[in-house]
C-alpha positions in Angstrom: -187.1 -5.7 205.8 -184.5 -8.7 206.4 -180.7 -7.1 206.6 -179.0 -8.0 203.3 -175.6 -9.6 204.2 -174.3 -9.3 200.9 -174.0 -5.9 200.1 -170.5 -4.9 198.3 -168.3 -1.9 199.6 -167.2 0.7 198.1 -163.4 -0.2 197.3 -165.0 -3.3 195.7 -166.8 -1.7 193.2 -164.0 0.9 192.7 -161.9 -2.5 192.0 -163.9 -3.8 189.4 -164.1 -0.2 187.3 -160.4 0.4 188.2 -158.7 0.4 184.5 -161.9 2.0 183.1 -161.2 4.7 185.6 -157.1 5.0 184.8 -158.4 5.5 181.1 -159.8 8.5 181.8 -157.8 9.5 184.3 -154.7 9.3 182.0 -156.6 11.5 178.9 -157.5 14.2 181.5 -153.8 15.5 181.5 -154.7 18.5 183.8 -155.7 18.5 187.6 -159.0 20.5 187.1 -160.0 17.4 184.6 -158.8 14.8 187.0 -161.4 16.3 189.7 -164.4 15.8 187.4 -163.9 12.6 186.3 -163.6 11.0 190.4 -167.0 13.4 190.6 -168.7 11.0 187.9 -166.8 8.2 189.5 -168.4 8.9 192.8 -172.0 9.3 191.3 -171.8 5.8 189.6 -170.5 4.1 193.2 -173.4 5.4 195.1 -175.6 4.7 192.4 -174.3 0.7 192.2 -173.8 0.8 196.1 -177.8 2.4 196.8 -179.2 -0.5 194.2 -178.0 -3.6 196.2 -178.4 -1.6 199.9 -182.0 -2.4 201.2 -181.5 -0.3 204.9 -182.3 3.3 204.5 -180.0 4.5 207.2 -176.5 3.1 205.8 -178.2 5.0 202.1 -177.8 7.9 203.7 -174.9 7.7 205.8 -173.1 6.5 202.6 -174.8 9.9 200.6 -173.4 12.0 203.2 -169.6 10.4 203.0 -169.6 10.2 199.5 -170.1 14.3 199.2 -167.8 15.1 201.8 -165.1 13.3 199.5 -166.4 15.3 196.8 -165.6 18.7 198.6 -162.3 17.4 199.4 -161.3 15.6 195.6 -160.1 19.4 194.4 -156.9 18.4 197.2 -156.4 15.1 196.4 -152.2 14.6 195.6 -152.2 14.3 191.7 -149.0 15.9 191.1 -146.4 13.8 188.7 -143.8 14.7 186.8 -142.9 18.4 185.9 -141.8 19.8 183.0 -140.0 23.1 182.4 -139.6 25.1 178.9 -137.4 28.2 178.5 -137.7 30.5 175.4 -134.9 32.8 174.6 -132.2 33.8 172.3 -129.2 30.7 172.6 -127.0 33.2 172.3 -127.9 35.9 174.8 -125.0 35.1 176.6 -122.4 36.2 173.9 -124.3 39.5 173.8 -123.0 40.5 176.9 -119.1 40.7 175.3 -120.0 42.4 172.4 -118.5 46.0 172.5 -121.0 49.4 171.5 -119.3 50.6 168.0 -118.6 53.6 169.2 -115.9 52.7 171.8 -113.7 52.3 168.4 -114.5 55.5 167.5 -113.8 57.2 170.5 -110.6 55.5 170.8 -109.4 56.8 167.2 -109.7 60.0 168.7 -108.0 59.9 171.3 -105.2 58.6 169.6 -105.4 61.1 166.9 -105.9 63.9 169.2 -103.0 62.7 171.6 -101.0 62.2 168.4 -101.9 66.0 167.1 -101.1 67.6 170.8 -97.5 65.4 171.6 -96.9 66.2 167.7 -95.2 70.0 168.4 -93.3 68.4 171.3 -91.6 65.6 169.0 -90.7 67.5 166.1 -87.5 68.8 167.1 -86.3 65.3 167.0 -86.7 65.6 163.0 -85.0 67.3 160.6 -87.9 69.5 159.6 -88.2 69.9 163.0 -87.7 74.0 163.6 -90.5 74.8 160.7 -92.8 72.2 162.1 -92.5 73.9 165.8 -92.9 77.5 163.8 -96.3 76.3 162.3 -97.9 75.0 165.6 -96.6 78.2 167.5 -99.7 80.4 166.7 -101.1 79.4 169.9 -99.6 77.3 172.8 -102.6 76.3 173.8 -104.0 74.6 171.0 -101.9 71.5 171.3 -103.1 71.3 174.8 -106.6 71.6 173.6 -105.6 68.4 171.6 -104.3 66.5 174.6 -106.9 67.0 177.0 -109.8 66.5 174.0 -107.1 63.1 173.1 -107.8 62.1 177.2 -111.2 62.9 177.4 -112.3 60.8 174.4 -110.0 57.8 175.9 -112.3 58.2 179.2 -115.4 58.3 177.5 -114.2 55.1 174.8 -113.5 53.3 178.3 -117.1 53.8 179.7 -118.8 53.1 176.8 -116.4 49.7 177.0 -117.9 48.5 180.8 -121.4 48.7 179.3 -122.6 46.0 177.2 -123.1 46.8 173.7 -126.5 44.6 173.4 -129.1 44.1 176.0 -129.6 40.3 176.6 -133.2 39.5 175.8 -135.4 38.1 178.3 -135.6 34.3 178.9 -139.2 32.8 180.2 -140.1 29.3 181.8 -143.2 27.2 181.2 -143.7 24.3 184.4 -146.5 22.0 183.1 -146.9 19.2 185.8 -148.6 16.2 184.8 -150.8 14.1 186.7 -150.1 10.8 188.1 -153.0 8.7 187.3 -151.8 5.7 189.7 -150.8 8.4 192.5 -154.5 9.6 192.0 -156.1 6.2 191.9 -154.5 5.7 195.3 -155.3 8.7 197.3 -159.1 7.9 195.8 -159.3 4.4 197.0 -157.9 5.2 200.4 -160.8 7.3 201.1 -163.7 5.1 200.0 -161.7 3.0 202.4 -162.5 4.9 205.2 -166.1 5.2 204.0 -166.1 1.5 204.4 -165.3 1.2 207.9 -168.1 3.9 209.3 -170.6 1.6 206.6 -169.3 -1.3 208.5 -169.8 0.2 212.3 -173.5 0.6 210.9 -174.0 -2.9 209.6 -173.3 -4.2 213.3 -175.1 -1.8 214.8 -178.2 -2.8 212.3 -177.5 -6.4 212.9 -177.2 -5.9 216.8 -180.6 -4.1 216.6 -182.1 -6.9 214.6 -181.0 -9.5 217.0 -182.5 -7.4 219.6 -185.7 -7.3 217.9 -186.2 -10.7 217.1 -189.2 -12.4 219.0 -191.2 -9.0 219.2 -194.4 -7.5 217.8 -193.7 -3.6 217.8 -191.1 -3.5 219.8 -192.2 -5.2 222.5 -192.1 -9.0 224.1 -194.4 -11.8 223.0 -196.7 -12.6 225.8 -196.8 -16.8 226.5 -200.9 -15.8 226.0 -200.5 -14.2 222.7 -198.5 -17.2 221.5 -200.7 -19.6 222.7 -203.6 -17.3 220.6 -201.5 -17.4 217.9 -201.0 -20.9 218.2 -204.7 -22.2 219.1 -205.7 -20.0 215.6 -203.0 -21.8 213.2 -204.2 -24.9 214.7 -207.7 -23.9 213.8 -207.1 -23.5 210.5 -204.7 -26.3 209.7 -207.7 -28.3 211.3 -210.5 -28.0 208.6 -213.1 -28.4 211.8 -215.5 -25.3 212.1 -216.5 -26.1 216.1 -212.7 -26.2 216.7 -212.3 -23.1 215.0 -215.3 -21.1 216.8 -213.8 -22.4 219.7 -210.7 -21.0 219.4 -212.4 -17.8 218.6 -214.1 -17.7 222.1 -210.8 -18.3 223.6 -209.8 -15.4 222.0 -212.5 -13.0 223.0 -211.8 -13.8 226.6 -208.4 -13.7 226.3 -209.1 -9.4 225.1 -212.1 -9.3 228.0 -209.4 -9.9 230.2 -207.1 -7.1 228.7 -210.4 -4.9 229.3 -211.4 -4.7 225.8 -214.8 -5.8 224.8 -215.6 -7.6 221.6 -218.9 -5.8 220.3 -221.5 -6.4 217.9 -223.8 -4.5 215.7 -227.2 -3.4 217.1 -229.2 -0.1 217.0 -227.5 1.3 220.2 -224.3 0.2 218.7 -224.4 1.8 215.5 -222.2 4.4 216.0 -219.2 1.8 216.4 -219.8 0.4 212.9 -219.4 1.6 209.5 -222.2 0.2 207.4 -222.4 -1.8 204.0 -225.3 -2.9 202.3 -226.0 -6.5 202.1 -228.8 -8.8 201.9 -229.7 -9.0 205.5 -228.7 -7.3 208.7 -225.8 -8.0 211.1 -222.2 -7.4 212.0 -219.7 -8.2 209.3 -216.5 -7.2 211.7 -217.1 -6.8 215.3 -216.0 -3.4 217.4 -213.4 -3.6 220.0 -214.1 -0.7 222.7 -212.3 0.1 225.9 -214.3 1.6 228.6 -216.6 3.0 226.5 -213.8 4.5 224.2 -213.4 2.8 220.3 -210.1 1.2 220.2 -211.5 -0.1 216.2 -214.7 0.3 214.3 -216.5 -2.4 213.2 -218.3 -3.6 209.9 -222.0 -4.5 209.5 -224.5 -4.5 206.9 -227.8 -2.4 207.3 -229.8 -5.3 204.9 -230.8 -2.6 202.3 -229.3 -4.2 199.3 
């Protein structure tokens, strides 16, 4: 079949379905989406490229291109712009410098305590002083008891202080990243590029091979004698004169006795070489041709039973 010259490439065809394929590219949103719509993109460019490509061997180079861009599509670059969310309490921060209630607490006593165990100590210093002292003198130890009980409280008010009184609640992040349908579109084309070039190293090689071809008759040379066969036979028929034609048809039977192959015609010891037909008389419709005794083609003839 004649080479067709005219067969578009792949980027072409890509070119001409380009905003159809940003469309959908743009309402996928998601990477995974993105993927499937260059697989259907990639079915319906082989599909367009296979209707308007005749030679069978560029179809299936192109097949086998097209799915090793489908294995790699899942790593094309489609990243755009990201997007980060954080949920949380807006004022987790302040929580941290709120003080547990019972710091206060602890603190009261301590001072009351402190106050109650310094209070025998003082009272001289008032006027009711002597009675006060004679009241706390049951047991010298008691306002002791009061100032170390006064201290301890103040130790544990001060721990209770380092810690924070709230726990700050946990914050989380969402990352969404969108897809760039132009940054997508790009990476895409550039590899049906490259699946142009290898189609176009086949086209020369297919043109170089018909070049090479040209002038033969299965692959091999045209003889000067088989043209001039050729030639004698056009001319016979072109010539409307039956002598001229049997002629030529002479020519041609010597021409095949000289390649050692006889030109044979029906008879009773020749059956075997013929496949017969009935018809109104008998006699060879096709002649054998037979090499040496071996049947290079059967012939025709009619047995004259009809």
């Amino acid at each position: 079949m004649p080479y067709n010259y005219n067969v578009m490439k792949f980027v072409e065809l890509l070119e001409r379905d380009k905003q159809n394929l940003l469309t959908e590219l743009a309402a996928s949103k998601a990477a995974e989406k993105a993927v499937r719509v260059l697989e259907n993109e990639l079915d319906k460019l082989l599909l367009m490229y296979n209707e308007q490509c005749s030679n069978e061997r560029e179809r299936d180079a192109a097949a086998y291109m097209t799915q090793a861009i489908r294995f790699s599509l899942p790593l094309i670059d489609s990243a755009g712009e990201t997007k980060v969310w954080e949920a949380g309490s807006a004022d987790s921060a302040k929580s941290k410098s709120r003080l547990n209630p019972l710091v206060f607490l602890f603190i009261i006593g301590a001072l009351v305590l402190c106050g109650l165990g310094l209070f025998p100590f003082i009272a001289p210093f008032f006027s009711d002083g002597i009675d006060s002292i004679k009241n706390f003198d049951v047991a010298l130890l008691r306002p002791i008891g009061f100032i170390v009980g006064g201290v301890a409280s103040a130790v544990v008010g001060g721990v209770l202080a380092r810690r924070p009184g709230q726990k700050q609640p946990k914050r989380t992040q969402h990352v969404e990243i969108q897809i760039d349908s132009a940054k997508i579109y790009r990476s895409f084309r550039n590899s049906l590029l490259s699946v142009d070039q290898s189609l176009e190293e086949i086209q020369s090689m297919e043109r170089w091979a018909e070049r090479e071809t040209a002038g033969t008759i299965d692959g091999h040379e045209v003889s000067d004698s088989e043209l001039d066969i050729f030639s004698d036979l056009l001319a016979a028929s072109y010539s409307n004169d039956p002598d001229y034609a049997m002629e030529k048809i002479e020519a041609i039977k010597y021409y095949l006795h000289r390649q050692q192959i006889e030109v044979v015609d029906y008879s009773p010891e020749t059956a075997n070489f013929f496949d017969m037909m009935p018809g109104q008389r008998a006699g060879t419709i096709r002649p054998a041709m037979v090499a040496n005794g071996n049947l290079l083609r059967k012939g025709v003839a009619s047995s004259g039973s009809r």
